[in-house]
NUDONU-629195 format. One line per 2 residues: number of its first residue (from 1); for each residue x, y, z of N, C-alpha, C. Coordinates in Angstrom, 1 decimal, decimal comma, always signed. Example, Ala and Ser with C-alpha at 12.3 -4.5 7.8 and 13.67 -1.06 7.14 Angstrom:
2
1 = +13,2/-5,7/+7,8/+12,3/-4,5/+7,8/+13,2/-3,3/+7,8 ~ +12,8/-2,2/+7,1/+13,7/-1,1/+7,1/+12,9/+0,0/+7,9 .
end
This chain:
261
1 = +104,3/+116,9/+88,9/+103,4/+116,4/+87,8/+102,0/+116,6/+88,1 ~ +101,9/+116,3/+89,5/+100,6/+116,2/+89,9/+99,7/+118,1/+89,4 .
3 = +100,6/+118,7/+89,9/+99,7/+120,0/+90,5/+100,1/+120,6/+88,6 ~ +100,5/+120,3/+87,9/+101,0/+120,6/+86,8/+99,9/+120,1/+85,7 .
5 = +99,3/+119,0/+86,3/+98,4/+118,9/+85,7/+96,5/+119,1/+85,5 ~ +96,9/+119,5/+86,6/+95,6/+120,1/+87,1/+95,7/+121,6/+87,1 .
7 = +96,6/+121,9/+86,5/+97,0/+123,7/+86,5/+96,2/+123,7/+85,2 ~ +96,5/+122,8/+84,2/+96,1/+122,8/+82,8/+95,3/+122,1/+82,5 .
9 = +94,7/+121,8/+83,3/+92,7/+121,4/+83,3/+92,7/+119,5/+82,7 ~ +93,8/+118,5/+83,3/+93,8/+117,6/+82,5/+92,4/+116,7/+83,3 .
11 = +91,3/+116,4/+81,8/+90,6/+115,5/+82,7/+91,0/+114,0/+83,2 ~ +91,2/+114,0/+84,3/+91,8/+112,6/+84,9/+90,5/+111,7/+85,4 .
13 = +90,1/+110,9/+85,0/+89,2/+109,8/+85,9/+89,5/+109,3/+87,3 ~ +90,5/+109,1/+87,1/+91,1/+108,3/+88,4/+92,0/+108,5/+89,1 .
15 = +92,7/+109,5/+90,2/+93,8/+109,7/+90,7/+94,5/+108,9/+91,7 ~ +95,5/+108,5/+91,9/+95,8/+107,7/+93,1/+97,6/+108,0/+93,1 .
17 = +98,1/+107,7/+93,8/+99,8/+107,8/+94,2/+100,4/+106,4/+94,6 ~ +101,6/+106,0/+93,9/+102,1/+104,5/+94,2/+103,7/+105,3/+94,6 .
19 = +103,8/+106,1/+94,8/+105,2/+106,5/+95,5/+105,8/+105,6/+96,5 ~ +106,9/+106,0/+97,3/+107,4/+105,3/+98,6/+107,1/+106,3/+99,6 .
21 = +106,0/+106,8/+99,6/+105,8/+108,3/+100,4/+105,9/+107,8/+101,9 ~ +105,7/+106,3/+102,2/+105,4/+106,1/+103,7/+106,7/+105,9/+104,6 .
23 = +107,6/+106,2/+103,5/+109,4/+106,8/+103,7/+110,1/+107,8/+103,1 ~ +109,6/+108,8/+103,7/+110,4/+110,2/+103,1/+111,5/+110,4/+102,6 .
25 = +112,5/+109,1/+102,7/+113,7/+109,3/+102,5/+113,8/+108,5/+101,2 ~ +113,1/+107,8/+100,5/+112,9/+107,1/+99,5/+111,6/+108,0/+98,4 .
27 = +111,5/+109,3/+99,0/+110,3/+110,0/+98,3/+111,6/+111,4/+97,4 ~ +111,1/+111,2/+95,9/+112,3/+112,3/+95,7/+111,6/+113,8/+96,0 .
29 = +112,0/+115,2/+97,2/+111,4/+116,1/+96,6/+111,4/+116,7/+95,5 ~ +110,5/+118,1/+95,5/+110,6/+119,3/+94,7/+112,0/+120,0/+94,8 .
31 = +112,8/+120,4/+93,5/+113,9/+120,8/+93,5/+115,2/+119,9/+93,6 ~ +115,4/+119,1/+93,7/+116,6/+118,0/+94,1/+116,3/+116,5/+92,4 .
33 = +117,4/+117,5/+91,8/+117,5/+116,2/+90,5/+118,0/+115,1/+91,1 ~ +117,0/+114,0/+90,2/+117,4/+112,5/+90,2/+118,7/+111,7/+90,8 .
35 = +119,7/+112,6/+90,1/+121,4/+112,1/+90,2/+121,7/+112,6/+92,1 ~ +120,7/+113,7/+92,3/+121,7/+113,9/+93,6/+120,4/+113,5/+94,9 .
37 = +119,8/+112,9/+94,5/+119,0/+112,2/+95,7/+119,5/+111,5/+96,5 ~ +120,5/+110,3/+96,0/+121,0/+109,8/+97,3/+122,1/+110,6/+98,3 .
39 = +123,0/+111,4/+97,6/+123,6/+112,3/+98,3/+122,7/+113,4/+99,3 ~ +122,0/+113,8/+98,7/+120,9/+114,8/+99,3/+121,1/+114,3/+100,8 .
41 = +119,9/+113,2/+100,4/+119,5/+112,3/+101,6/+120,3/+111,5/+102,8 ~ +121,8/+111,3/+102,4/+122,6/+111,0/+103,1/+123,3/+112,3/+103,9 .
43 = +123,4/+113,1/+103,4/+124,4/+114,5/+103,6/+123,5/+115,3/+104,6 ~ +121,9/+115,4/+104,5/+121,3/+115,6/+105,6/+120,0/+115,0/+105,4 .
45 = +119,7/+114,0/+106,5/+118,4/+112,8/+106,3/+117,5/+114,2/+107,0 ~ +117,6/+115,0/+107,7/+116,6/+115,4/+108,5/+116,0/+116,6/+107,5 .
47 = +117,1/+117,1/+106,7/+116,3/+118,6/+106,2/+115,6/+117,4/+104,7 ~ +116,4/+116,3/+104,3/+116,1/+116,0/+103,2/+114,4/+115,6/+103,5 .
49 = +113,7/+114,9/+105,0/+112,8/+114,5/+105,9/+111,6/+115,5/+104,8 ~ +111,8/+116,9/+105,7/+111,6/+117,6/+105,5/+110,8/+118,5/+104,5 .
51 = +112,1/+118,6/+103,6/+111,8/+118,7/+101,7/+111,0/+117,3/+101,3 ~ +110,7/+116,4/+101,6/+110,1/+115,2/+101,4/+108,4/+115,8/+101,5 .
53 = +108,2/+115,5/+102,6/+106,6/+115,8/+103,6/+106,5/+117,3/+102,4 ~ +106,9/+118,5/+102,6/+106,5/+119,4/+102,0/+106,1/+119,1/+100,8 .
55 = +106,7/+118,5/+100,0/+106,5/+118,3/+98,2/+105,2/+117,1/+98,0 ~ +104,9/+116,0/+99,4/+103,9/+115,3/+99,2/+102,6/+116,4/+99,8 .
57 = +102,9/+117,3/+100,1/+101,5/+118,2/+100,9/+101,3/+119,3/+99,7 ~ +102,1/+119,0/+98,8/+101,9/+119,8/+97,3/+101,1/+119,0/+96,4 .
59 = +101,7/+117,3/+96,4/+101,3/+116,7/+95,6/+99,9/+116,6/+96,1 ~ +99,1/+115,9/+97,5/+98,0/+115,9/+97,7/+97,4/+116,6/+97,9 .
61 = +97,6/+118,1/+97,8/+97,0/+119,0/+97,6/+96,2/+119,4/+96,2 ~ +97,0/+118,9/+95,4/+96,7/+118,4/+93,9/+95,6/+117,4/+94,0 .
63 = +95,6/+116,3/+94,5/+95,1/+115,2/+94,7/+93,7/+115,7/+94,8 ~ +93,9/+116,6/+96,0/+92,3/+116,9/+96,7/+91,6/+117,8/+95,6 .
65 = +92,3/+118,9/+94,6/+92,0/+119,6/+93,7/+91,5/+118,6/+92,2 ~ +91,9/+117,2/+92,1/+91,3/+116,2/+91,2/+89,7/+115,7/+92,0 .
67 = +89,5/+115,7/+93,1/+88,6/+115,3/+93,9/+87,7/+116,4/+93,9 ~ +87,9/+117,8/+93,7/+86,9/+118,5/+93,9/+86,6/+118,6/+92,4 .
69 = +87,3/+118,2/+91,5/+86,8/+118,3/+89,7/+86,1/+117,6/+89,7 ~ +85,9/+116,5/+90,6/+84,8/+114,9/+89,9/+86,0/+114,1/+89,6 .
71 = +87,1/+113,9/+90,2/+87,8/+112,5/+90,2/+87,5/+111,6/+91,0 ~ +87,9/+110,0/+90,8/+87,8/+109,3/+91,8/+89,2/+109,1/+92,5 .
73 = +89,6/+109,8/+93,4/+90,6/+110,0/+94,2/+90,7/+109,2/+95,6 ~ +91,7/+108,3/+96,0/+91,6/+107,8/+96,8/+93,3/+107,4/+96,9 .
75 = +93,7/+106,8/+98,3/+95,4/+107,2/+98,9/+95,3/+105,1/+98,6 ~ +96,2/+105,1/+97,9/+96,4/+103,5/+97,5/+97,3/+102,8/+98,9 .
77 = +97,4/+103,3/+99,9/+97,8/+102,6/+101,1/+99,3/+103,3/+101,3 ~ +100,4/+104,0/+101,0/+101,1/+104,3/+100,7/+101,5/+105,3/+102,0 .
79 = +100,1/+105,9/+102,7/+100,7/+106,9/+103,8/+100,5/+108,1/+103,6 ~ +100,6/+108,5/+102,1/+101,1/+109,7/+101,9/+100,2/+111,0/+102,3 .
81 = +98,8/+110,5/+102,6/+97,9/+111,8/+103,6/+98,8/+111,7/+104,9 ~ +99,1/+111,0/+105,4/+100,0/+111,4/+106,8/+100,6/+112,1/+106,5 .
83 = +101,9/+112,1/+105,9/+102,9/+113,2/+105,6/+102,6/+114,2/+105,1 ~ +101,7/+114,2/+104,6/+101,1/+115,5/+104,0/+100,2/+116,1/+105,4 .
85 = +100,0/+115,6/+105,7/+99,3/+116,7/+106,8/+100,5/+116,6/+108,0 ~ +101,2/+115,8/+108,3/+102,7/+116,5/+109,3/+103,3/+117,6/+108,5 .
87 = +103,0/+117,9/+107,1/+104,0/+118,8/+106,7/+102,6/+120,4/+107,0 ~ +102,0/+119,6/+107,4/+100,8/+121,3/+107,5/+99,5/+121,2/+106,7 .
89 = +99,4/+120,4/+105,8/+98,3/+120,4/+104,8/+97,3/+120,0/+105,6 ~ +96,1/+120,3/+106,0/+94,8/+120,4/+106,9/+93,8/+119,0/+106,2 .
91 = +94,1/+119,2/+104,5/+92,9/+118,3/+104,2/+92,8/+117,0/+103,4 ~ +94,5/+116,9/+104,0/+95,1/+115,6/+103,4/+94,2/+114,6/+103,2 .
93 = +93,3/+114,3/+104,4/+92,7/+112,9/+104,1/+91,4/+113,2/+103,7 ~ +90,9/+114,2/+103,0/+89,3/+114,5/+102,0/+89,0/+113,3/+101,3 .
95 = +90,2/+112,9/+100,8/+90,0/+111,4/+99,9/+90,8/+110,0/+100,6 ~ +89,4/+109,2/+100,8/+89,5/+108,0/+101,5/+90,6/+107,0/+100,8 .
97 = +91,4/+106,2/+101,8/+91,8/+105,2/+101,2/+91,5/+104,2/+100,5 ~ +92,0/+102,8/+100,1/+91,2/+102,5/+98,8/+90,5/+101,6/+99,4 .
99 = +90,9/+100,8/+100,8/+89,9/+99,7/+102,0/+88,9/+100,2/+102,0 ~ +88,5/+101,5/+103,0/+86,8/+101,9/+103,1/+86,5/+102,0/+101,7 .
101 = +87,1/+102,3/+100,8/+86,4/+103,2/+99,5/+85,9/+101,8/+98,9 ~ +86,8/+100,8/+99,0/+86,4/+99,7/+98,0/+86,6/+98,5/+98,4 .
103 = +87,4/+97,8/+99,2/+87,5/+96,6/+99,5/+86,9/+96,3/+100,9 ~ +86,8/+97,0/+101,8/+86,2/+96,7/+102,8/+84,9/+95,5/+102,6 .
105 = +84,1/+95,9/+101,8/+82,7/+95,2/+101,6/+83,3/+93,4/+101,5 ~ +84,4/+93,6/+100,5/+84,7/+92,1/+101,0/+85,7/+91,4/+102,0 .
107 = +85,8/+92,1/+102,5/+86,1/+91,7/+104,1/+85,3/+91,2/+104,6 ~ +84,4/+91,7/+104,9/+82,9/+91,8/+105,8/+82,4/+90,5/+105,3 .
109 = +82,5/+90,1/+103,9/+82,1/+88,6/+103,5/+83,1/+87,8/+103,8 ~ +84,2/+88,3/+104,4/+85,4/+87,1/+104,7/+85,8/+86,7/+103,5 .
111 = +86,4/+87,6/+102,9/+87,0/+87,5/+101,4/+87,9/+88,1/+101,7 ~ +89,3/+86,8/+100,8/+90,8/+87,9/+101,5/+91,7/+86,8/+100,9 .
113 = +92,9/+87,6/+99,9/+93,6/+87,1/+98,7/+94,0/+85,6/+99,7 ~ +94,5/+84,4/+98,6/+94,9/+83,2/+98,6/+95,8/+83,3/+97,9 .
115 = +96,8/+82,8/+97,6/+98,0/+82,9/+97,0/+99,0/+81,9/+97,4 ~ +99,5/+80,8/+96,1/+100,1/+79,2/+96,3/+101,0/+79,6/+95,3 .
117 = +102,1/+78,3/+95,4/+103,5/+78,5/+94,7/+103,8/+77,4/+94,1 ~ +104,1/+76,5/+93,0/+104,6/+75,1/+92,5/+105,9/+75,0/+93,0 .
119 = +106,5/+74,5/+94,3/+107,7/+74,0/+94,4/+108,4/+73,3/+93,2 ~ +107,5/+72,6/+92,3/+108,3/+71,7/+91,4/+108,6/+73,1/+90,7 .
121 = +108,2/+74,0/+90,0/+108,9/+74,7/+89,4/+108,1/+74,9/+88,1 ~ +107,5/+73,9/+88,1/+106,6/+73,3/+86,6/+104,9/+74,0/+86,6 .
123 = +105,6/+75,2/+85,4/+103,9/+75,8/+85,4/+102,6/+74,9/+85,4 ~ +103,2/+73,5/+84,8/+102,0/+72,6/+84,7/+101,2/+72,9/+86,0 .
125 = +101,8/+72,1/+87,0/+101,2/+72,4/+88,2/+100,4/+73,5/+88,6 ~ +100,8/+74,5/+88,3/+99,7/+75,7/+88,6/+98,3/+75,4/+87,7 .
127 = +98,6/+75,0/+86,1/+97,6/+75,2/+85,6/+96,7/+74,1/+86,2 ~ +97,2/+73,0/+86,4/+96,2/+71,8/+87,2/+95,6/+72,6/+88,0 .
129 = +95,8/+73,3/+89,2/+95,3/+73,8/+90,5/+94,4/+75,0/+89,6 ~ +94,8/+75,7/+88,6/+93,7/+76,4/+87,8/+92,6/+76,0/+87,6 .
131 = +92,8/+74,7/+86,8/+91,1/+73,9/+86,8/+90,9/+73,5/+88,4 ~ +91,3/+73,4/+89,3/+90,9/+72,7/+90,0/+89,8/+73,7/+90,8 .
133 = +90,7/+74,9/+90,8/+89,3/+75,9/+91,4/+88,4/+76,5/+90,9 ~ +88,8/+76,1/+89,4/+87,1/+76,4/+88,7/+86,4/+75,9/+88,9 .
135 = +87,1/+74,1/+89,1/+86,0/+73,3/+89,3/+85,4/+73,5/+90,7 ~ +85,9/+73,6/+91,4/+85,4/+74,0/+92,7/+84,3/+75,2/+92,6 .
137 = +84,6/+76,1/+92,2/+83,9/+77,1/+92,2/+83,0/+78,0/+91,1 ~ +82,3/+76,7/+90,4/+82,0/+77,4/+89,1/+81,1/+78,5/+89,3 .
139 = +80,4/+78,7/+90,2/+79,3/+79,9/+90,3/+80,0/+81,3/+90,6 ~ +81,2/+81,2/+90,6/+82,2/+82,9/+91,0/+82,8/+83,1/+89,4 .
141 = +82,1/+83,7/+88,8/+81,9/+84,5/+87,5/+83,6/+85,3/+87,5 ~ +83,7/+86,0/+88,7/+85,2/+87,2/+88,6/+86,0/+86,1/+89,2 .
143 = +86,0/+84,6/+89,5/+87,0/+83,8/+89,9/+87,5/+83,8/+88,3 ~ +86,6/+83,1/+87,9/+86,7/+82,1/+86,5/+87,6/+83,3/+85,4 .
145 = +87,2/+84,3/+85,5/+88,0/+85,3/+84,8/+89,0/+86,0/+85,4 ~ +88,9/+86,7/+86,1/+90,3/+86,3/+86,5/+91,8/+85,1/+86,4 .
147 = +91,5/+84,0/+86,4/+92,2/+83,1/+86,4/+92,3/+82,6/+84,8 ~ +91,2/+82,8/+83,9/+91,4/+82,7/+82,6/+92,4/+84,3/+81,9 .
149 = +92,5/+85,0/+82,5/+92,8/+86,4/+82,2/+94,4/+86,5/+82,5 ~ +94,3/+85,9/+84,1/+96,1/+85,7/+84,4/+96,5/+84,2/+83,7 .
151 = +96,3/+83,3/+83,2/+96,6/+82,2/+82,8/+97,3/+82,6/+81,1 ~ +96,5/+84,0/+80,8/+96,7/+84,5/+79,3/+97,9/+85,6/+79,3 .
153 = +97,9/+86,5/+80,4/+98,7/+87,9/+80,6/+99,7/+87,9/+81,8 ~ +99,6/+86,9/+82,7/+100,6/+87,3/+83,7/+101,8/+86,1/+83,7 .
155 = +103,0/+86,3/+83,3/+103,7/+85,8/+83,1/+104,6/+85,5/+84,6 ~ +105,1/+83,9/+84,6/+106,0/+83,8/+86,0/+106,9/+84,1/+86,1 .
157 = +107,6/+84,5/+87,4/+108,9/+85,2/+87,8/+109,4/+84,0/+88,9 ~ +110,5/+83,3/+89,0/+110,3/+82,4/+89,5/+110,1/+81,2/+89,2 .
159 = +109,5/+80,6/+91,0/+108,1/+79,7/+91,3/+106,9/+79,9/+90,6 ~ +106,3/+79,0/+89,6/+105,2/+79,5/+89,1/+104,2/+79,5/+90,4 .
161 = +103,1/+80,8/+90,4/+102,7/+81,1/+91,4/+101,1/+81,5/+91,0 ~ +100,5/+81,7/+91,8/+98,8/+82,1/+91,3/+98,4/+82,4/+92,8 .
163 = +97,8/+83,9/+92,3/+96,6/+84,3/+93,5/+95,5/+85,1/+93,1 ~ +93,9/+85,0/+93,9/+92,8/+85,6/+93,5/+92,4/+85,5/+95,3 .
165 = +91,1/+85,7/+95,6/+90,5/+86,2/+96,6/+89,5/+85,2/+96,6 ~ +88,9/+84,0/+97,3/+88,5/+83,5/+98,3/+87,5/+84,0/+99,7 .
167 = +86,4/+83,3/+99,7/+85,7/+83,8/+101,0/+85,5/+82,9/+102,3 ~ +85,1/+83,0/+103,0/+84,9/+82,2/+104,0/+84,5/+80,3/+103,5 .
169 = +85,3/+79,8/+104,2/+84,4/+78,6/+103,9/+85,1/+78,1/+102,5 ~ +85,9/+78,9/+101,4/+86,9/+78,5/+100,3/+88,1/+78,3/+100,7 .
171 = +88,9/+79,1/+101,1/+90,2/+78,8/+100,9/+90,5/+77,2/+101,7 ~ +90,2/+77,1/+102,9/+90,5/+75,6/+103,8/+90,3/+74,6/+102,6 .
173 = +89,1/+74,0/+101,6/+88,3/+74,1/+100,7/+89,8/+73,9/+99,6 ~ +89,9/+74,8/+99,3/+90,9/+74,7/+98,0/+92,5/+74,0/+99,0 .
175 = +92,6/+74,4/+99,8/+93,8/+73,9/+100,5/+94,1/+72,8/+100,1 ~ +92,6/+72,1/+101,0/+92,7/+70,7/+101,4/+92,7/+69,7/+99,6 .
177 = +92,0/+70,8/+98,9/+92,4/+70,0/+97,5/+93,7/+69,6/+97,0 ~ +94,1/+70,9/+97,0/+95,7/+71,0/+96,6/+96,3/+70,1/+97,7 .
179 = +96,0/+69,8/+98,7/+96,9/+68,6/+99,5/+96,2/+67,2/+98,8 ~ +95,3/+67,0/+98,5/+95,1/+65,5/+98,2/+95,3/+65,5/+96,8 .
181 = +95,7/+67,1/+95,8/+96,1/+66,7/+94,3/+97,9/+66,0/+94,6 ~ +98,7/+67,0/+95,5/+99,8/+66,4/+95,9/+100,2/+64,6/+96,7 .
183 = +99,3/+64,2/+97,7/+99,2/+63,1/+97,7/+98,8/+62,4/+96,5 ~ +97,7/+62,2/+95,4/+97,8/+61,4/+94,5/+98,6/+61,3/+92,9 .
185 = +99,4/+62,5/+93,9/+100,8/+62,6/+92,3/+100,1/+63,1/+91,1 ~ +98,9/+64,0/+91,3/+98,6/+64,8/+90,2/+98,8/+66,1/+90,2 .
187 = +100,0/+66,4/+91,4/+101,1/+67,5/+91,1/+102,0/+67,2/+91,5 ~ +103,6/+67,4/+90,7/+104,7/+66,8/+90,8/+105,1/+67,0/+91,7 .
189 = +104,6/+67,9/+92,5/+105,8/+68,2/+93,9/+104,7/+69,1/+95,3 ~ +104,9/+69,1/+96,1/+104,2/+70,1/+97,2/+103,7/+72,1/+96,9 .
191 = +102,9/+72,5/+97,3/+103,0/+73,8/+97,2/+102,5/+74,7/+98,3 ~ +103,6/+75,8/+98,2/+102,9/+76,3/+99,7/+101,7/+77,4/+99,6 .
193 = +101,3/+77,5/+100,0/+99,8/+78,2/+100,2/+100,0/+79,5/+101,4 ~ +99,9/+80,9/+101,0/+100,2/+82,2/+101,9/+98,8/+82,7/+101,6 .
195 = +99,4/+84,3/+102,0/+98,5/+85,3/+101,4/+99,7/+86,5/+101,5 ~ +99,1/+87,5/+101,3/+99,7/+88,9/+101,7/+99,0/+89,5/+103,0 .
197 = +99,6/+91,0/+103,2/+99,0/+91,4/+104,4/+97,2/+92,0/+104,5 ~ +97,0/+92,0/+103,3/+96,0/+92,7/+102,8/+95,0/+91,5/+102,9 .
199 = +94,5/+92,0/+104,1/+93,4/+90,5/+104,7/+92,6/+90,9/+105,4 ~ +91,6/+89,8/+106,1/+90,6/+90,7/+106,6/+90,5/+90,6/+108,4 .
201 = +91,6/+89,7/+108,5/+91,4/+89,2/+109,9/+92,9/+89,5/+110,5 ~ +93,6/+89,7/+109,7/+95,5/+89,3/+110,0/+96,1/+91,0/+110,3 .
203 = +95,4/+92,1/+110,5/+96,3/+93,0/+110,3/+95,6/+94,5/+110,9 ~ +96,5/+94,9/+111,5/+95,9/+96,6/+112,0/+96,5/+97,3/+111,5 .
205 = +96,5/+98,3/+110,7/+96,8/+99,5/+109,9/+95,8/+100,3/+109,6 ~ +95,7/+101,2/+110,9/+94,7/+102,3/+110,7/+94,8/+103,2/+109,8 .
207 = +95,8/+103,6/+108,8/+96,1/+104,2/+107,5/+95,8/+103,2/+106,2 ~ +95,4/+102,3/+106,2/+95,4/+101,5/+105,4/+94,2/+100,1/+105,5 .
209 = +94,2/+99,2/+105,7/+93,2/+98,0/+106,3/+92,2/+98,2/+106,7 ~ +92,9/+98,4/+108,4/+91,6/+99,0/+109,5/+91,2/+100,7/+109,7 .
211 = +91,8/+101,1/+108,2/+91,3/+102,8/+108,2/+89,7/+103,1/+108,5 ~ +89,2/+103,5/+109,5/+87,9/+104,2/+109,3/+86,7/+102,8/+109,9 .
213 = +87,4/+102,1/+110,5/+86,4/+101,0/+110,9/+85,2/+101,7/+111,9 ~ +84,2/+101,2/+111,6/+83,3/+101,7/+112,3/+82,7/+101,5/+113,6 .
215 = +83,4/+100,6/+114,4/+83,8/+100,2/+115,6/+84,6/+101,0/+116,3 ~ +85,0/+101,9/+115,5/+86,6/+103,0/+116,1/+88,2/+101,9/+116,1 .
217 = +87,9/+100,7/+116,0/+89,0/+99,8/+116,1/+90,1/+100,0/+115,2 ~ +90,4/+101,2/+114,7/+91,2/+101,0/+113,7/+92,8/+100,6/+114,3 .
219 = +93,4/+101,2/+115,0/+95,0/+100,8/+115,8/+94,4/+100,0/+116,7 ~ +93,4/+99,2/+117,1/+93,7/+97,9/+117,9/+94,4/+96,5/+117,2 .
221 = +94,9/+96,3/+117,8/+96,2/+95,0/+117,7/+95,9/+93,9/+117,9 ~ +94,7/+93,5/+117,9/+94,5/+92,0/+119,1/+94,4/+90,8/+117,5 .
223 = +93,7/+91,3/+117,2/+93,5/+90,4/+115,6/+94,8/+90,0/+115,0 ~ +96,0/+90,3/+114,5/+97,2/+90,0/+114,1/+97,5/+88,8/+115,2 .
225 = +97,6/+89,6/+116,4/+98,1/+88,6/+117,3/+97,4/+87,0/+117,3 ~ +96,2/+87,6/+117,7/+95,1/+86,5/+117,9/+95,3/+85,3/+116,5 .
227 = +95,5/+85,9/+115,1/+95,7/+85,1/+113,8/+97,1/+84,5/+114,2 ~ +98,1/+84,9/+114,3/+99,3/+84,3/+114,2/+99,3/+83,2/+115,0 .
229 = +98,6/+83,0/+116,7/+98,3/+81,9/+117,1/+97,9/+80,9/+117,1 ~ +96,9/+81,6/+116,3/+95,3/+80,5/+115,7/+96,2/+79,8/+114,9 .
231 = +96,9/+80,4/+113,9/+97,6/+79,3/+112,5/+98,6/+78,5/+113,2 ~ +99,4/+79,0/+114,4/+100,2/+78,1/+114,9/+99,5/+77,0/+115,6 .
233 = +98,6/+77,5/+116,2/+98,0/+76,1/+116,7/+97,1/+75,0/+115,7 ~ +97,1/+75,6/+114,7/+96,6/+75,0/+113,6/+97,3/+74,3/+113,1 .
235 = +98,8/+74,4/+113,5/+99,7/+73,7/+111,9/+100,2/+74,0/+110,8 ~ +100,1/+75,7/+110,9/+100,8/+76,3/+109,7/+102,0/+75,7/+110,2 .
237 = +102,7/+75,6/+108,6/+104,1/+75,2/+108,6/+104,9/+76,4/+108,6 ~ +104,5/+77,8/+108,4/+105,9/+78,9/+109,4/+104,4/+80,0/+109,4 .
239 = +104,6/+80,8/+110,5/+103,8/+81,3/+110,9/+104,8/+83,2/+111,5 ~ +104,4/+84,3/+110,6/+105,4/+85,3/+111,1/+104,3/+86,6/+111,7 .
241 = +104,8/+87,6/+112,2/+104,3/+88,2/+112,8/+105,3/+89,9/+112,3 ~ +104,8/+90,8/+111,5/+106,0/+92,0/+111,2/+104,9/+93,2/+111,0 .
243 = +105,8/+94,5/+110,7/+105,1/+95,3/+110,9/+105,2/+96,2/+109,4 ~ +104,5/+97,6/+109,1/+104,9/+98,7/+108,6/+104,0/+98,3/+107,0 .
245 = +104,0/+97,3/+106,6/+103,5/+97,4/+105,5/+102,7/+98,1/+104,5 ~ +103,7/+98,6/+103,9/+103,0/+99,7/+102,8/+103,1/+101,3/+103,7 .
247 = +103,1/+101,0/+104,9/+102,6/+102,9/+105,4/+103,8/+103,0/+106,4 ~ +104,4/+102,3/+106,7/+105,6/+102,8/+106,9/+105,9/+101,8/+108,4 .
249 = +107,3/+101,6/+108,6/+107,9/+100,8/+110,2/+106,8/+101,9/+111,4 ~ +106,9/+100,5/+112,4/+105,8/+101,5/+113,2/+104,4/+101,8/+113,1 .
251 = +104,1/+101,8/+111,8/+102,3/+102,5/+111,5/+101,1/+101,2/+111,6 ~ +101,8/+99,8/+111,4/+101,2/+98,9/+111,5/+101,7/+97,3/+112,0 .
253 = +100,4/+96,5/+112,4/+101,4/+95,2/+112,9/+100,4/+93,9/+111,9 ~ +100,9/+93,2/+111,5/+100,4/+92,0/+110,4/+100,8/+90,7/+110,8 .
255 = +100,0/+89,8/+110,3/+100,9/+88,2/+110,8/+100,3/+87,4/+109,2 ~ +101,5/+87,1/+109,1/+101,3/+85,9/+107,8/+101,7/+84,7/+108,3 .
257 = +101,5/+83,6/+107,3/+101,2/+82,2/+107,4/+101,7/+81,8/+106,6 ~ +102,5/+80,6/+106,2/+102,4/+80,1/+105,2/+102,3/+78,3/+105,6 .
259 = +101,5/+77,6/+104,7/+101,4/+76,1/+104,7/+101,7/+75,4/+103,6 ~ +102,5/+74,5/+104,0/+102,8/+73,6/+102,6/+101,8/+72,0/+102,4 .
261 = +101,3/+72,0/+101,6/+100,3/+71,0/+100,8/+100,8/+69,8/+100,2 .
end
């Protein structure tokens, strides 16, 4: 699709890839229909390996060809400049990932998603904890909309659940709210309070996270570790430590948290 479209001059603004590229074996190549992928892939994992990496060193080849039009091109965490350059492609990573390109800056402010769950089950609950952080935070313009925008379009799956991004000095802040809304029974039931891996303190993934740190730190490890302790000695109520996210087993190490309120 990719190089098919750029053959025929399509103007694209924005390029990026959400494949499973950071597992070749879940990547479908060039030439191999739909129906015979899983056979493909079982019958030979190594050549299917193979035909994988090459068809992503086609597709980001494309990629780099949107980037030299005037796209905004950047690798959504996914890996797939690695593979593409083990398959031979030289200039796989011309376009930055989407951390340095864009989220890093709020790291640096110690901004980094918050994400809670209504054990009762009862959307009400969420929407209370809705007001509750507006009230908290009326001066964050992209809080307040955001949370007015998912309260209108994002529908629950589940545990009714809600997340947005938080900076230093908020999230503990909103925690400790949501624990004294649950003590005074102005939410029916407890909720637990996470994040994902996509943090600013919790995770090394030099393809992804810690891509391009300017320290050189990008595969140092001590941060993950050093968080998963901190929360344990803190009182998180489960505290995990795993790897690969997003770019593949192996490529990275992460620690999550979760506390219940």
């Amino acid at each position: 699709v990719f190089p098919r479209m750029l053959a025929e001059g399509a103007e694209i603004d924005i390029v990026t890839d959400q494949t499973s590229a950071h597992d070749p074996l879940a990547y479908l190549p060039l030439g191999i229909a739909f129906e015979d992928w899983v056979p493909a892939r079982e019958s030979d994992p190594a050549g299917f390996i193979e035909r994988s990496r090459a068809s992503m060193a086609v597709q980001v080849e494309a990629m780099v060809g949107f980037l030299r039009a005037g796209a905004e091109v950047f690798d959504y965490g996914n890996n797939i400049r690695t593979e593409a350059r083990t398959a031979g492609y030289a200039d796989a990573f011309a376009f930055p990932g989407f951390v340095p390109a864009y989220i890093r800056p709020l790291f640096s402010q110690g901004k980094g998603p918050f994400r809670w769950a209504a054990l009762s089950g009862d959307p009400k609950d969420i929407y209370a904890t809705d007001r509750a952080v507006l009230e908290m935070f009326p001066e964050n313009e992209s809080l307040a909309r955001w949370i007015r925008l998912a309260q209108e379009r994002v529908h629950f799956q589940g545990l009714p659940a809600r997340i947005c991004w938080l900076g230093l000095g908020e999230r503990d802040r909103a925690g400790l709210t949501f624990n004294e809304m649950v003590a005074s029974g102005e939410l029916s039931a407890p909720v637990v309070i996470g994040r994902d891996h996509l943090d600013s303190g919790s995770v090394a993934s030099p393809y992804r996270e810690t891509e391009a740190m300017k320290d050189g730190s990008d595969a140092i490890a001590d941060w993950p570790l050093l968080n998963a302790l901190v929360n344990t000695a803190s009182g998180a109520t489960w505290v995990s430590i795993h790897h690969g996210g997003g770019v593949g087993i192996g490529r990275s190490i992460h620690a999550g948290q979760v506390t219940v309120a």
